[in-house]
C-alpha positions in Angstrom: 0.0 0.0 0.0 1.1 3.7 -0.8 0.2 6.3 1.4 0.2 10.2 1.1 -0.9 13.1 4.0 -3.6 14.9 2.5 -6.1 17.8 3.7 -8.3 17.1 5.5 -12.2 16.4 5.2 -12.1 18.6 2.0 -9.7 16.2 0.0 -12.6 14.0 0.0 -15.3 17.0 -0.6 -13.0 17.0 -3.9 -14.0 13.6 -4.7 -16.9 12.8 -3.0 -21.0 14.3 -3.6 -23.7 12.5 -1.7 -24.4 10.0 1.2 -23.9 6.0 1.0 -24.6 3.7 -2.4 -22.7 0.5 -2.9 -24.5 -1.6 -5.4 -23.7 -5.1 -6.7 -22.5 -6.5 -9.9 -24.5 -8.7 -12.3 -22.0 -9.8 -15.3 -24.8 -11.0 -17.9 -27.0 -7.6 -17.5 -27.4 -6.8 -21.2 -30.0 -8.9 -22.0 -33.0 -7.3 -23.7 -35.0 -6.1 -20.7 -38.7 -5.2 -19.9 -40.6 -1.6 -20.6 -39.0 1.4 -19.0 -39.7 2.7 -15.9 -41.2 6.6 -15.4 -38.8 9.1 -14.3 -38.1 10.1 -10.8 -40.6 13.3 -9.8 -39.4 15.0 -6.4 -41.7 17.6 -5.6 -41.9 20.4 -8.3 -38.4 18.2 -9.9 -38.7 16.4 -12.5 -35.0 14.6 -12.5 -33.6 11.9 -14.5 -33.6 8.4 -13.2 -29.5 7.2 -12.7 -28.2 3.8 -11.9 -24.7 2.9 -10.9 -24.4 0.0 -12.5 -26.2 -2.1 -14.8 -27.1 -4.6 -12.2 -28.5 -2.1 -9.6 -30.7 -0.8 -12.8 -32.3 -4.6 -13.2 -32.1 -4.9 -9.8 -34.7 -2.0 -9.2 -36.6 -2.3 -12.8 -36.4 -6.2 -13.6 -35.5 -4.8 -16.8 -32.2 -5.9 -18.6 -29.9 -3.5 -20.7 -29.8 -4.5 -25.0 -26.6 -5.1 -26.1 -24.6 -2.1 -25.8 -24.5 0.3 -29.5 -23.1 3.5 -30.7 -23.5 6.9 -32.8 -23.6 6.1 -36.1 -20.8 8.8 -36.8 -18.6 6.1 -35.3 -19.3 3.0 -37.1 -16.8 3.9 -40.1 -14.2 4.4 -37.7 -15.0 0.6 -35.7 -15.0 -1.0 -39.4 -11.4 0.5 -39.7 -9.9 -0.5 -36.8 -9.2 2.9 -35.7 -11.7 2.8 -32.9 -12.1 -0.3 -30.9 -16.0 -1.7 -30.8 -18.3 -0.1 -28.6 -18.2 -3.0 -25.8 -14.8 -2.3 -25.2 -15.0 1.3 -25.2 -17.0 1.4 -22.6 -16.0 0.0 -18.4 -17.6 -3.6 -17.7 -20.3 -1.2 -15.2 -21.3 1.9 -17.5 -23.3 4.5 -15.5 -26.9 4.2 -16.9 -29.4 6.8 -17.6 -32.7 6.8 -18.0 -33.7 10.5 -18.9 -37.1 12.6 -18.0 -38.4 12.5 -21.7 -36.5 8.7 -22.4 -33.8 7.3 -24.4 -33.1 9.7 -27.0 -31.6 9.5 -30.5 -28.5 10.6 -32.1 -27.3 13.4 -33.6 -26.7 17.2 -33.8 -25.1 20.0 -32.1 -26.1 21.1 -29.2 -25.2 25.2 -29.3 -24.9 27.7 -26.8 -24.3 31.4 -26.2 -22.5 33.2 -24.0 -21.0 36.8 -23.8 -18.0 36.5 -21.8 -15.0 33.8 -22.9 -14.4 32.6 -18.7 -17.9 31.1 -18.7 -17.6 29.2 -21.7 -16.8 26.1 -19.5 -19.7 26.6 -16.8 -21.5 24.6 -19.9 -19.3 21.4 -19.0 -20.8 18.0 -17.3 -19.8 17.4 -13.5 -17.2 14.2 -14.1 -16.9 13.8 -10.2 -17.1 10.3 -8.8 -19.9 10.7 -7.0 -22.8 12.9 -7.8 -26.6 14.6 -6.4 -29.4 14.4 -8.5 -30.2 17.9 -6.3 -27.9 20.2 -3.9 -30.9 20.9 -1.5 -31.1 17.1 -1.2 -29.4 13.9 -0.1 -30.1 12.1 -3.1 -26.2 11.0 -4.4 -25.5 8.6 -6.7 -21.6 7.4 -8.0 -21.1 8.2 -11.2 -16.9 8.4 -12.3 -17.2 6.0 -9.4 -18.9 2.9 -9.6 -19.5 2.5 -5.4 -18.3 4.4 -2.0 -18.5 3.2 1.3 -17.7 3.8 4.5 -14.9 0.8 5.6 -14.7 1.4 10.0 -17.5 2.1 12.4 -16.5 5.6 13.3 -17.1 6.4 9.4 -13.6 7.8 9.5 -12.3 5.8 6.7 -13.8 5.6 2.9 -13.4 2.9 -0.1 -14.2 4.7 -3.6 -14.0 2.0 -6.4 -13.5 2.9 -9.6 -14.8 1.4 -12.6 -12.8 -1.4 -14.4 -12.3 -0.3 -18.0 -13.3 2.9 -17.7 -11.4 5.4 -20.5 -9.9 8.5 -21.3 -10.8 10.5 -24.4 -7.9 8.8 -26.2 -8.5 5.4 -24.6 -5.8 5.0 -22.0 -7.4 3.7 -19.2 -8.3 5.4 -15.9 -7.2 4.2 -12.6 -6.3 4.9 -9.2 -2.6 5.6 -10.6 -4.8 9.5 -12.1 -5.8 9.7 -8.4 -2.4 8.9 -7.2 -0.9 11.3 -8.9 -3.2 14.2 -8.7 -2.5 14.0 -4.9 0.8 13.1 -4.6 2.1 15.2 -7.9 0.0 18.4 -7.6 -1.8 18.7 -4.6 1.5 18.1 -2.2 4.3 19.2 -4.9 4.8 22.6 -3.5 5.8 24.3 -6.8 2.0 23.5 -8.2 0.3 24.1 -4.8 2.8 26.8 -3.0 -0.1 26.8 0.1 -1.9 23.7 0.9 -5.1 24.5 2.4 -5.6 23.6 6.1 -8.5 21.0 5.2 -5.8 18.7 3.4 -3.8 18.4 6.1 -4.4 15.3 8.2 -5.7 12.9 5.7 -4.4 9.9 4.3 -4.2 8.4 0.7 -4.2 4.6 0.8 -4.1 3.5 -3.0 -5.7 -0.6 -2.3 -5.3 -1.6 -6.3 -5.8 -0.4 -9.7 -9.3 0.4 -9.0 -9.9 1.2 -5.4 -8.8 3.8 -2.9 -9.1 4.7 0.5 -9.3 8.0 2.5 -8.7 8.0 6.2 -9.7 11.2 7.9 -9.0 10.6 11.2 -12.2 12.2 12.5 -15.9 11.3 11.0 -16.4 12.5 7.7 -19.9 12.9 6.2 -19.6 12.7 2.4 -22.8 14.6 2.4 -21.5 17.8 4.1 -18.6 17.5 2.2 -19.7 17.7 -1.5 -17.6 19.5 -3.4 -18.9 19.5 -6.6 -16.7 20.8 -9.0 -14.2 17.6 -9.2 -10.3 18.4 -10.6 -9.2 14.8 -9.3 -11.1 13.5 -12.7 -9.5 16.2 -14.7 -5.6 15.4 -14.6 -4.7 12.4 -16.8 -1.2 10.7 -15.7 -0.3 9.6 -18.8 -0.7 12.8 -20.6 0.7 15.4 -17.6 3.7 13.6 -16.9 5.3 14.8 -19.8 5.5 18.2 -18.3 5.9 17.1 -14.7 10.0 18.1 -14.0 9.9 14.5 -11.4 8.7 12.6 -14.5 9.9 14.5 -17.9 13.5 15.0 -19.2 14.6 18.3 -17.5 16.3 19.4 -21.4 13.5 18.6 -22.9 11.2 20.0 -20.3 13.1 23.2 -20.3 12.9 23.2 -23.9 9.2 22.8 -24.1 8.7 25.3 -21.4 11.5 28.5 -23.4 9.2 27.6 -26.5 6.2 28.2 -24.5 6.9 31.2 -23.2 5.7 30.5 -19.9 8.5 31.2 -16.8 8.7 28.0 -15.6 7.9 24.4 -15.5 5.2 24.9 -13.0 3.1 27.6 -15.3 3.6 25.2 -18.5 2.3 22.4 -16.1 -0.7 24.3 -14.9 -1.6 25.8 -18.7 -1.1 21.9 -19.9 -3.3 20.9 -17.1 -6.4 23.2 -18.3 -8.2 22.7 -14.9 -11.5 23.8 -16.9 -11.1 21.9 -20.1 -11.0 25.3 -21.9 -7.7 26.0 -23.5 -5.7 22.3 -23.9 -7.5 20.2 -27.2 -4.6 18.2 -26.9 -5.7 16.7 -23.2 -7.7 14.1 -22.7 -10.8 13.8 -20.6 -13.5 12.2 -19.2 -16.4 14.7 -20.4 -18.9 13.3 -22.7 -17.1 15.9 -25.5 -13.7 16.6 -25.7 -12.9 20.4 -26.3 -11.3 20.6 -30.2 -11.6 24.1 -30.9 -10.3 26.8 -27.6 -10.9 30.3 -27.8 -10.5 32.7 -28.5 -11.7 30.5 -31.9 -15.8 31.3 -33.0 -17.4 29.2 -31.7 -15.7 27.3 -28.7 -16.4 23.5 -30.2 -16.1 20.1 -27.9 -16.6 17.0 -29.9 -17.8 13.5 -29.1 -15.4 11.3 -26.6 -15.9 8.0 -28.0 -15.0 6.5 -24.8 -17.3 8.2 -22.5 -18.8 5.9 -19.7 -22.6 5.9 -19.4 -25.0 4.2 -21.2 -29.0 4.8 -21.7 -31.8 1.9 -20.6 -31.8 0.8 -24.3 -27.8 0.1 -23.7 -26.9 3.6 -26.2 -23.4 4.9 -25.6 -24.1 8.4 -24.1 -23.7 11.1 -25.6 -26.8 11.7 -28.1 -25.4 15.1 -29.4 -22.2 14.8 -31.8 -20.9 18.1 -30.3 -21.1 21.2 -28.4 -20.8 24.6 -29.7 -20.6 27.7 -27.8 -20.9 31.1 -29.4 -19.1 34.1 -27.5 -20.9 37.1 -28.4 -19.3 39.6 -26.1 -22.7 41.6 -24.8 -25.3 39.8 -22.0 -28.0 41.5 -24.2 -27.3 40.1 -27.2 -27.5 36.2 -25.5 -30.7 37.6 -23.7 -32.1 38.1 -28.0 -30.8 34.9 -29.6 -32.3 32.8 -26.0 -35.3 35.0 -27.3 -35.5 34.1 -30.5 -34.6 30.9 -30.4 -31.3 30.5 -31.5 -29.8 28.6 -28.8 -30.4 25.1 -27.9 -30.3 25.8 -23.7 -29.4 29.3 -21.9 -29.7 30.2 -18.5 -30.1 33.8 -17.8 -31.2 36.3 -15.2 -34.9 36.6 -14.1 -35.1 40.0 -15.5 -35.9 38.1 -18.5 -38.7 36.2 -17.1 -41.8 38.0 -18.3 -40.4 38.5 -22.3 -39.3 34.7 -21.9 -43.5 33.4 -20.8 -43.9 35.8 -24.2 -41.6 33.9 -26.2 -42.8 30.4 -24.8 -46.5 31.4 -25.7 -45.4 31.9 -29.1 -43.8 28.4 -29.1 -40.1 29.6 -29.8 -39.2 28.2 -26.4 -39.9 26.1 -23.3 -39.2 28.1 -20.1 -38.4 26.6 -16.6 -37.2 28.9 -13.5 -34.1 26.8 -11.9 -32.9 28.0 -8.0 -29.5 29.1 -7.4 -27.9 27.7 -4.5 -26.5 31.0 -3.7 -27.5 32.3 -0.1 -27.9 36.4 -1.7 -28.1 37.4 -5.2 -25.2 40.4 -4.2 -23.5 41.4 -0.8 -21.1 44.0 0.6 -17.8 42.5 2.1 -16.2 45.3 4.2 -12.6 44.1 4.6 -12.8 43.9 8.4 -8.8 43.8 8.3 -8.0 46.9 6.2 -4.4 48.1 6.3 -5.4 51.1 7.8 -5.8 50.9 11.4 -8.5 53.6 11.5 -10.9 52.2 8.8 -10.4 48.6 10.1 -11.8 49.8 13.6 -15.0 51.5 11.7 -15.2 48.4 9.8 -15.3 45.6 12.4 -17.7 47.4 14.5 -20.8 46.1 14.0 -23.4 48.8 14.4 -21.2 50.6 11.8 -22.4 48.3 9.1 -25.7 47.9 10.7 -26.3 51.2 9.5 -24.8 51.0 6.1 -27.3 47.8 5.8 -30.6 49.7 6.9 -29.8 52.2 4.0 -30.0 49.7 1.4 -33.3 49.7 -0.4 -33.5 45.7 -0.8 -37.3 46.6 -1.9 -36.5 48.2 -4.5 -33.6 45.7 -6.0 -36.4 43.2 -5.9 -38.5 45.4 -7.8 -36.3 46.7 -10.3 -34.0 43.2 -10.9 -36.2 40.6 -10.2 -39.7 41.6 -10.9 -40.7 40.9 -7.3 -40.0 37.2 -7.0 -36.8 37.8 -4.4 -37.0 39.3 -1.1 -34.7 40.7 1.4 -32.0 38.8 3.3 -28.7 39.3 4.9 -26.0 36.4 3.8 -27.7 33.7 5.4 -28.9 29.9 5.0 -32.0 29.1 2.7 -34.8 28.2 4.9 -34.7 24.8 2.9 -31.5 24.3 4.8 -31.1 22.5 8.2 -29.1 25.2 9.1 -31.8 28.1 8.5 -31.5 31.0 10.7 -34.5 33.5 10.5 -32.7 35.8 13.1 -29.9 36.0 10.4 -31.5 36.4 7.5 -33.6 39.0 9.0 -31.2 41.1 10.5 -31.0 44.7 9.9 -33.2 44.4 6.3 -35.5 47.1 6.9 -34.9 49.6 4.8 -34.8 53.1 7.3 -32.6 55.9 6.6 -33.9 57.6 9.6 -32.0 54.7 11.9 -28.9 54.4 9.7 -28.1 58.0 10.6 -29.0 57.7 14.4 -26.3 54.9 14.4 -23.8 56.9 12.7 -24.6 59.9 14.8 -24.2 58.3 18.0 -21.2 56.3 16.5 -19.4 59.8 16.8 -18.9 60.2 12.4 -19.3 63.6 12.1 -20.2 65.5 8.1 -17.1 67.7 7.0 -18.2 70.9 4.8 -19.6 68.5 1.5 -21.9 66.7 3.9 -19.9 63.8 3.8 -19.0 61.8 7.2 -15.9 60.9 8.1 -13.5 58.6 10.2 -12.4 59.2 13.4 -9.1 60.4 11.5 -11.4 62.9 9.5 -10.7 61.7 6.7 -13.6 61.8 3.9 -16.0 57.9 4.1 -15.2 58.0 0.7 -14.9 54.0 -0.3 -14.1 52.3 -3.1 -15.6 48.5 -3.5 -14.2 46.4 -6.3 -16.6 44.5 -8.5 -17.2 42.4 -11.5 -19.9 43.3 -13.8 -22.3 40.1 -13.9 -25.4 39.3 -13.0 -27.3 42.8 -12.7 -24.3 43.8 -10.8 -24.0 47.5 -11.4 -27.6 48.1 -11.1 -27.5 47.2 -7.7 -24.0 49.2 -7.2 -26.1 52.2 -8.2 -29.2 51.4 -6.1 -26.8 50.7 -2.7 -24.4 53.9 -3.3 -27.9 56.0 -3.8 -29.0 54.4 -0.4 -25.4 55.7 1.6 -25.6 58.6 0.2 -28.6 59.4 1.9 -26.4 58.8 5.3 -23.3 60.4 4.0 -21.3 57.3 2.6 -20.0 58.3 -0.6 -19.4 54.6 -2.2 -18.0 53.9 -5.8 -17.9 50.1 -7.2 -15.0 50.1 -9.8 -16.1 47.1 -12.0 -12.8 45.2 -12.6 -11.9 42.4 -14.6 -11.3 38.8 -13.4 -7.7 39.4 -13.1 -7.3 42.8 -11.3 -10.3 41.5 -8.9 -8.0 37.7 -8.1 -5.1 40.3 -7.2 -6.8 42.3 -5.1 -8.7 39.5 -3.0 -4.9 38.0 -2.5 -3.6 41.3 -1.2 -6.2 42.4 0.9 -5.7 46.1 -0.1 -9.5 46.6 -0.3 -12.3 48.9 1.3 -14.6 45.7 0.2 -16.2 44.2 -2.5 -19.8 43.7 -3.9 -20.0 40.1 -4.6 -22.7 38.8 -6.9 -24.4 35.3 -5.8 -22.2 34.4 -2.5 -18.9 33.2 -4.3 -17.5 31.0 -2.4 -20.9 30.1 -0.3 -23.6 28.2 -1.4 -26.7 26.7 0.2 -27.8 22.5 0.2 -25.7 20.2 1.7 -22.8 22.5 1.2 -23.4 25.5 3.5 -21.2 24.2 6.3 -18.7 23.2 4.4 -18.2 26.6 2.4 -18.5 28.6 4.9 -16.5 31.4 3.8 -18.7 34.2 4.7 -19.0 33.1 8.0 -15.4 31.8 8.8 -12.0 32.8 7.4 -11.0 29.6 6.4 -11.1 29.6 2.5 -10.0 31.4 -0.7 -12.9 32.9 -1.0 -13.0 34.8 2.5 -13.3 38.0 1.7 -14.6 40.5 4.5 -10.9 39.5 6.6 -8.5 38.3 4.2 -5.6 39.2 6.9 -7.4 37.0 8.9 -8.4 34.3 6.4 -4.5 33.9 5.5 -3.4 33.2 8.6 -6.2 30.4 9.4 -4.7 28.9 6.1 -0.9 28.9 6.8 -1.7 27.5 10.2 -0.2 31.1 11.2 2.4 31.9 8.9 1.1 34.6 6.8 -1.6 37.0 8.0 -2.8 38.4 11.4 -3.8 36.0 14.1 -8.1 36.4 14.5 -9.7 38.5 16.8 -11.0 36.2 19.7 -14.7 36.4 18.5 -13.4 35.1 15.6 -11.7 32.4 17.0 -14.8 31.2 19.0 -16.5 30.9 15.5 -13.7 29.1 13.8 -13.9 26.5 17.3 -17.4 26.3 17.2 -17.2 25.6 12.8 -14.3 22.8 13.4 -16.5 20.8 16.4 -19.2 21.1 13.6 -16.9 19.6 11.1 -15.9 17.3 13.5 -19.1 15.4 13.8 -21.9 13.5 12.1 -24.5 14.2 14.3 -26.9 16.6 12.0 -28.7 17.5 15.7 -25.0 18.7 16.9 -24.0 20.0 14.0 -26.6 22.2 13.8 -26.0 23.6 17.2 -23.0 23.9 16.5 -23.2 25.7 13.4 -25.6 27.7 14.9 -23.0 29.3 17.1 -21.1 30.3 13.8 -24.3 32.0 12.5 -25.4 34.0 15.5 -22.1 35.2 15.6 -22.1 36.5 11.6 -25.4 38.0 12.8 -23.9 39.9 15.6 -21.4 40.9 13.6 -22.9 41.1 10.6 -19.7 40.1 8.9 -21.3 40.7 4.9 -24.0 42.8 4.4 -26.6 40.6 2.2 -29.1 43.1 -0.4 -31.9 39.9 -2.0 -32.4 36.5 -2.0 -31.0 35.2 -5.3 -34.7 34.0 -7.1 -33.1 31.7 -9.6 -32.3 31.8 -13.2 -34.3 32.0 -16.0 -33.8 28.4 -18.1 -35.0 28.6 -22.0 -34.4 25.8 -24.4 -36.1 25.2 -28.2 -39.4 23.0 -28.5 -37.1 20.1 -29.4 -34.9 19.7 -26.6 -35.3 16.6 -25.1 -34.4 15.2 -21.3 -34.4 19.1 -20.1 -35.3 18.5 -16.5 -37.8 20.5 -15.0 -38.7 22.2 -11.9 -36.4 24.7 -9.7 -33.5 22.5 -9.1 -29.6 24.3 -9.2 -27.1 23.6 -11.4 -24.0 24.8 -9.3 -23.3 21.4 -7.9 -24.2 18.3 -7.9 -25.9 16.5 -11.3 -26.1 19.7 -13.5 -29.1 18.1 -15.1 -27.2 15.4 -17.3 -26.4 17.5 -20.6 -24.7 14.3 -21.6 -29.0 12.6 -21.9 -29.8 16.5 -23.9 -30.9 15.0 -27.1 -33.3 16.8 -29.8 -36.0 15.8 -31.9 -35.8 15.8 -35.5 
């Protein structure tokens, strides 16, 4: 056995995405099988049906697969030998799916729009090895994975197996030797991960055999809480990555590779080779149902058929149905709002300021509209960096009445009104009430919209108005502040409605609207009055909340209200400032919560974290976010329906999308 310290219980939130399902293994179930079942309906969801394994799909149906087939776009290449047949393409245990509308047929390109070139990839398929159907819901399922369990009694340790014969785009076969190295050769090789994040410290690696792995954390670790989601251990192909790995490649011809590049050093070549998104690299090899062949900043971003993809239908039909993916980049929100419109696009998810002209469009039969929930806790929040290099401003900024004031002259009303037709409603950066770990006192706090009580506080709070009617700091210096921003989802809409709202209190705010870049640099440095964040990076709601708790905690990346803070928590204490104690007592109360799979004790535990963010009021929430708005054309097929999210877990199965001729 080979064993490697890893993070700890977020290594496995990395890997893992649901609760317990091991299911057994029938060798002869391809036989021609009975009628098929009706797809799952959960509440107002409408999901697809998945099994982990042929056998668990007879198993529950009584129904046996066909024999297995293919595209017929592939049969030339079978008859030629250049492509093996589709049996042994695919792992002995294929994934199988049984989609809302049915098997589907083959064919087409499935096209998309989208008016910025970083979210051309948030169209790929979740290839994590374990899946949920829904976020807000323990309803997992393996899917890279063909079973998980736990393999002690304090649930401490956890067998993944993989499935035998399972491929990479090029037909090298994945195994615990991808996991291996992902761990060993990225996540602990310093010169690809300079700071290892506290939750992989602790944990052990043991790889059992070619197809099985085991994680010991030490402590309890619920798989549930820990869903992760976005999955980069299925992303990093050993074969392919080694060759620009300096343990593994010639260092000449590495340092060759790396001059003609034009990259630094070996590490930057590595990462760009790597393509963490699938979005840049056509050369590397995946486990998608398309392989990307044409990057931008090409027109149109195009992802072709992977012959060797892994899941099957209930008629035994290689997955996928569509022959590729294209996605247009048209530069402008409004012009993908038009062709979603008009129906020039196969599937779009946009805002819900959309919503009435998209019921229009639907009652002229261009599209079918669905509303689908983000699990974002707030469509937009303030993050006041609580550990602002200067000394006077950080004192304003961690006091809480402070921002209680600056959150009772927000007009949340009015963003409802004016962004989201009236479907949202005010909250502070709280838990869904869906959640286990809803807080009504937090989500409530200080949402009322009076300009009369946000000057009281500031009054009494000693912040004076110099000659321009301005207040000021203690210092008397001009509150003159400057949040950083990124202009997405109604973003500067709401900038303009908050900054009128402090005006009326003497808060002169500006939100600078930055690019992706500029805003990455400036969360690292911590050289920030705050940022408005749209649709709580770094937080979402389900089964997820306590694990990404970043706006309640600074333990993550994507703490932003105390990055001072939030740095030292991650290098254990060696960059930073140590926390204020209140702080402390959160992060003690968060870790006993991690610590445990008790939901009862977790809860009270976590909801020591979350009375504290109230009485602090560490981000300042505007809206509930109220979903997106989902349009696809009258002949998509397998489009589930109902209001579940798409940011983790099963993002609806585009690899079942088929359309009708």
């Amino acid at each position: 056995m080979r064993w490697f310290r890893l993070g700890a219980m977020c290594a496995i939130a990395l890997l893992i995405n649901g609760g317990l399902w091991a299911a057994g293994v029938d060798e002869d179930a391809q036989s021609q099988g009975a009628a098929e079942p009706a797809a799952l309906a959960v509440g107002e969801m409408q999901l697809h049906q998945v099994w982990a394994t042929p056998s668990a799909y007879t198993a529950d149906t009584g129904a046996r697969l066909p024999a297995f087939s293919q595209s017929p776009t592939l049969d030339a290449a079978v008859a030629s030998g250049e492509l093996p047949p589709v049996e042994d393409r695919l792992p002995a245990e294929p994934l199988v799916i049984l989609g809302v509308d049915g098997p589907g047929i083959y064919g087409g390109t499935f096209f998309n729009a989208t008016y910025d070139v970083g979210l051309a990839v948030a169209m790929r398929d979740e290839t994590s090895l374990i899946l949920n159907k829904h976020s807000f819901t323990s309803d997992p399922y393996p899917n890279v994975a063909k079973s998980y369990e736990a393999v002690d009694d304090r649930a401490a340790v956890w067998e993944v197996k993989l499935r035998e014969g399972l491929l990479w785009s090029d037909g090298t076969p994945f195994t615990t030797a991808d996991i291996e190295f992902w761990w060993k050769d990225m996540i602990l090789n310093t010169d690809i991960t300079p700071q290892l994040r506290p939750q992989y410290k602790g944990v052990m690696l043991d790889v059992v055999d070619e197809y099985t792995v085991r994680f010991d954390f030490g402590n309890p670790a619920d798989f549930v809480a820990r869903a992760g989601g976005f999955n980069p251990i299925t992303r990093h192909p050993r074969h392919y990555l080694e060759q620009f790995h300096a343990e593994y490649a010639s260092a000449t011809e590495l340092a060759d590779m790396v001059k003609k590049s034009g990259f630094e050093s070996w590490n930057q070549f590595f990462l760009d080779r790597a393509d963490y998104n699938h979005a840049t690299n056509v050369d590397k090899p995946t486990l998608e149902p398309w392989k990307l062949s044409q990057a931008p900043p090409a027109e149109p971003v195009i992802w072709t058929r992977n012959p060797y993809f892994w899941a099957v239908d209930t008629q035994g039909q290689q997955l996928p149905y569509f022959e590729d993916r294209w996605m247009s980049i048209v530069g402008d929100q409004e012009v993908v709002k038009l062709k979603a419109l008009n129906g020039e696009v196969d599937y779009s998810f946009l805002d819900v300021d959309v919503y009435t002209l998209a019921r229009k469009a639907e009652q002229d039969g261009i599209v079918r509209v669905y509303v689908q929930d983000n699990p974002a806790l707030v469509a937009s929040q303030l993050d006041f960096n609580v550990t602002h290099p200067d000394p006077v401003v950080r004192e304003v900024f961690q006091n809480p009445r402070f921002k209680r004031a600056i959150s009772h002259a927000i007009d949340r009303e009015l963003i409802n009104e004016i962004l989201y037709e009236g479907l949202s409603y005010p909250s502070q950066v709280a838990p869904l009430p869906s959640s286990p770990y809803f807080s009504e006192e937090l989500q409530n706090e200080a949402t009322a919209y009076d300009v009369e009580l946000a000057n009281s506080i500031l009054d009494e709070l000693g912040h004076t108005r110099n000659d321009d009617g301005v207040r000021t700091f203690p210092n008397g210096n001009p509150m003159a502040l400057t949040f950083l921003s990124f202009d997405t989802g109604g973003l500067p809409k709401h900038a303009e409605i908050i900054a009128d709202g402090l005006k009326q209190i003497g808060v002169e705010l500006t939100v600078r609207f930055v690019d992706w870049g500029v805003l990455a640099q400036a969360r690292k440095a911590g050289d920030y009055d705050g940022l408005l964040i749209w649709e709580s990076w770094g937080t979402n709601e389900g089964l997820l909340v306590n694990d990404q708790a970043a706006h309640f905690v600074p333990n993550q990346a994507l703490n932003l209200w105390s990055p001072k803070w939030r740095d030292y928590t991650m290098t254990g204490g060696e960059q930073g400032e140590e926390p204020i104690p209140i702080v402390q007592e959160a992060l003690d109360y968060y870790l006993r919560a991690q610590a445990t799979l008790d939901l009862e004790e977790r809860k009270e535990l976590f909801g020591h974290v979350l009375e504290i963010a109230r009485e602090q009021l560490w981000s300042i929430g505007t809206v509930r976010h109220p979903g997106f708005v989902i349009m696809v054309t009258p002949e998509m097929r397998n489009i589930p329906s109902g209001r579940q999210p798409m940011f983790r877990g099963d993002h609806g199965r585009r690899d079942a999308f088929w359309k009708a001729q």
